[in-house]
Phi, psi and omega in degrees: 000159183267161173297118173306189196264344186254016184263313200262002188254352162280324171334311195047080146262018167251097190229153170142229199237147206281319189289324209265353180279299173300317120351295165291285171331279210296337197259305158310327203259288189309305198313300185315332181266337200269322174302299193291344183258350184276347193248059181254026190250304143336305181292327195277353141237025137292311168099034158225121200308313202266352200278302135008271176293322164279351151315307186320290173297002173249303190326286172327323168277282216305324174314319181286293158004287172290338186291303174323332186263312173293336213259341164299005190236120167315107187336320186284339158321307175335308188303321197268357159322286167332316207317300177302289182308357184243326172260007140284332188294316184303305192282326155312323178306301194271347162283321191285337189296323231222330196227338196282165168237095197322112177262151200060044193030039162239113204247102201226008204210132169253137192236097181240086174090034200100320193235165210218119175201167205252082221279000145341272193311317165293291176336308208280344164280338213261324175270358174292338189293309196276295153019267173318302174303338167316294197294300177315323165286329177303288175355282183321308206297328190281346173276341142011250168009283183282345165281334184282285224077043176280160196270354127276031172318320197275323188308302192274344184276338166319293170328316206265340185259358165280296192320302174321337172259002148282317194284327164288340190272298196287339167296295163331283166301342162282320180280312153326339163240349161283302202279338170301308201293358215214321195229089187276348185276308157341284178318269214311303195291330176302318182290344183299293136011285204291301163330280140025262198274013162209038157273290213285000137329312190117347201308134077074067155345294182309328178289316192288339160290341182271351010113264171274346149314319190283292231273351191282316176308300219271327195279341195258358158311313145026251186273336152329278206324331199279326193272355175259020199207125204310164165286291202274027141234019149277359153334292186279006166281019214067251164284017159280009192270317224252317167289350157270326151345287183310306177274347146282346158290350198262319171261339183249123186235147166216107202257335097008002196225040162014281171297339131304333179284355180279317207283345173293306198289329166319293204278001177239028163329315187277340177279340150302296178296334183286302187313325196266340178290317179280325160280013164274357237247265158133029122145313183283326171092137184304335181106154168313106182082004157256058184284178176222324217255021178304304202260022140230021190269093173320144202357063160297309148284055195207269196288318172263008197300349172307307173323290186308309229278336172295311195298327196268347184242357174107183151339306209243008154298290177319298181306321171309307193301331180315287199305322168319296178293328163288329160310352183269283199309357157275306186312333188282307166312307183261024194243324190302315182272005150266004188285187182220026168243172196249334183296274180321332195287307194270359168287326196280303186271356167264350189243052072323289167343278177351299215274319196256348162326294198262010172283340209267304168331287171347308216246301190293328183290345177267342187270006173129318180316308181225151231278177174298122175218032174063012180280126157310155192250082174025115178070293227252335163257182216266096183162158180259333188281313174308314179310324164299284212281347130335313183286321159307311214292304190312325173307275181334288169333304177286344183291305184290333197302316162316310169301311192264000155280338191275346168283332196270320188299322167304312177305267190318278219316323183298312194298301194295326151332296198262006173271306189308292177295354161301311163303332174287320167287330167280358181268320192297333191280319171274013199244327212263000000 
């Protein structure tokens, strides 16, 4: 006979820890209505209304799909990713750096057979993965260490936590200067991120300031060189023309000055209609699908789509999609501190950060906080490669979360064990 409908729901392939299951869901559910009232600069050169919101919506089943594939595979499996994956992501890096020809003077899209995808975007998983595993071995070696009681323990665990803050730091400046010249906002967040997780790693203060002493050093060499240096021959840099733009539109304003104040506004279009999408919101929002600032907001449904989502639902529109993200990074937080391994623990909290890292990055560039830097809002805007590789991340995340119920589910099961037999020694005690 066939399998009833309570046959395939026993399957439970939605396993792992239920908020972040619940997150996701609730975060796919915004992106679609958001999708449908942000994308009408899509629709109108497709010529099809609906074509948008079912792209959107396939990106999204397949996302689940891999959330599903990934999260059956036991989280310690994870370590042999990097062996592969990290010198493809570099050699993606280094191809789009070196071969590609840049759209918007940007060379972010690898084009193989047709499909467009951000070998970015990979990188930043691929180097949170090897990260970890770094950081899990040093840990581990120091928890020996420190259990043998040897009598240079303190000497070697040093030692060994300076190497672990080279070996990362060089995996880090390599992925981060292949990913600066073309995407300079990725790189910051990915060295935040990566920094991040190797405070809460253990690495050492002291390394990590000198860490950033170098880079604070490197960066305002730099911005000499940039600003000492003619436009036309920052001409063959790409985007170094455009960052110095940027940061003299940001300290020299001459509002007396008519044609600049047009050329400011010209060249900060997006930043100005996103800004007029949020004071059109009068706190309460315009309602769902009645945007205004839709059809002249450039990738409204990609980069600003925060924006749309403010104008039609309000505050408490906005705040909701926040709080959706800070409810992950708890959920992420407490997932970390039921692991009882140093891998899944610090693997968990770097692709948790990453994801809210760059919601925030996101968020800040529509209301104003931070200047335009192409990040996508998680789950929620438009595009296929962040969804994918977002839904791995999200996979993994739940891979562990499964890993840290069965640590916890272990714990009781031991507690009740030594509670039981406590009672047994005490009936026995009493019989006699």
């Amino acid at each position: 006979m066939g399998k009833k409908i309570s046959d395939y729901l026993k399957l439970n392939i939605f396993k792992g820890d239920r908020g972040i299951w619940m997150i996701y869901f609730l975060l796919c559910m915004v992106s679609l209505v958001a999708i449908y009232s942000a994308s009408s600069n899509l629709t109108f050169k497709s010529g099809n209304h609906w074509e948008p919101v079912v792209s959107q919506a396939g990106f999204l089943l397949f996302g689940l799909l891999i959330i599903i594939a990934v999260n059956n595979i036991p989280c310690k499996f994870f370590k042999l990713i990097p062996l592969f994956g990290m010198p493809l992501a570099l050699g993606m890096l280094l191809y789009v750096l070196l071969k590609q020809n840049g759209v918007n003077d940007a060379a972010r899209w690898i084009d193989i057979f047709g499909v467009k995808f951000q070998p970015s975007e990979f990188a930043k998983s691929m180097l949170i993965l090897q990260i970890a595993v770094v950081l899990s071995k040093v840990n581990q070696r120091k928890r020996r260490l420190t259990e043998s009681g040897a009598k240079n323990a303190s000497a070697t665990i040093d030692n060994s936590m300076r190497k672990a803050f080279y070996v990362a730091s060089a995996y880090v400046c390599v992925t981060c200067g292949l990913i600066a010249p073309e995407n300079f906002s990725t790189a910051g967040m990915l060295f935040l991120v990566i920094a991040t997780m190797m405070y809460v790693g253990n690495i050492p203060l002291k390394y990590l300031c000198k860490g950033f002493a170098v880079i604070f050093v490197l960066g305002a060499t730099a911005l000499i060189l940039m600003f000492a240096t003619p436009e036309e021959t920052l001409k063959d840099y790409r985007r170094a023309l455009t960052w110095k733009h940027r940061i003299e539109a940001k300290f020299s304003h001459s509002d007396s000055d008519d044609e600049k104040t047009i050329a400011n506004m010209e060249e900060k279009w997006q930043e100005n209609t996103a800004h007029i999408a949020i004071a059109n919101s009068n706190v309460v929002g315009l309602g769902v699908g009645n945007s205004i600032e839709r059809d002249f907001l450039p990738h409204a449904e990609s980069d600003f789509i925060y924006s749309i989502i403010v104008e039609e639902t309000g505050i408490f529109g906005g705040l909701f999609v926040l709080l959706l993200y800070v409810m992950l990074l708890v959920r992420v937080w407490k997932i970390a501190q039921k692991c009882d391994k140093y891998f899944p623990a610090y693997l968990v909290i770097g692709l948790g950060l990453m994801m809210v890292v760059q919601a925030l990055v996101n968020m800040a560039v529509s209301v104003g906080l931070f200047p335009v830097t192409g990040q996508t809002l998680p789950l929620i805007s438009h595009g296929g490669t962040s969804i994918i590789i977002t839904s791995f991340n999200v996979g993994m995340i739940l891979s562990v979360s499964r890993y840290a119920q069965s640590v916890t589910e272990k714990a009781k099961a031991l507690q009740m064990a030594s509670a039981n037999e406590t009672e047994e020694f005490a009936s026995s005690e009493g019989m006699q």
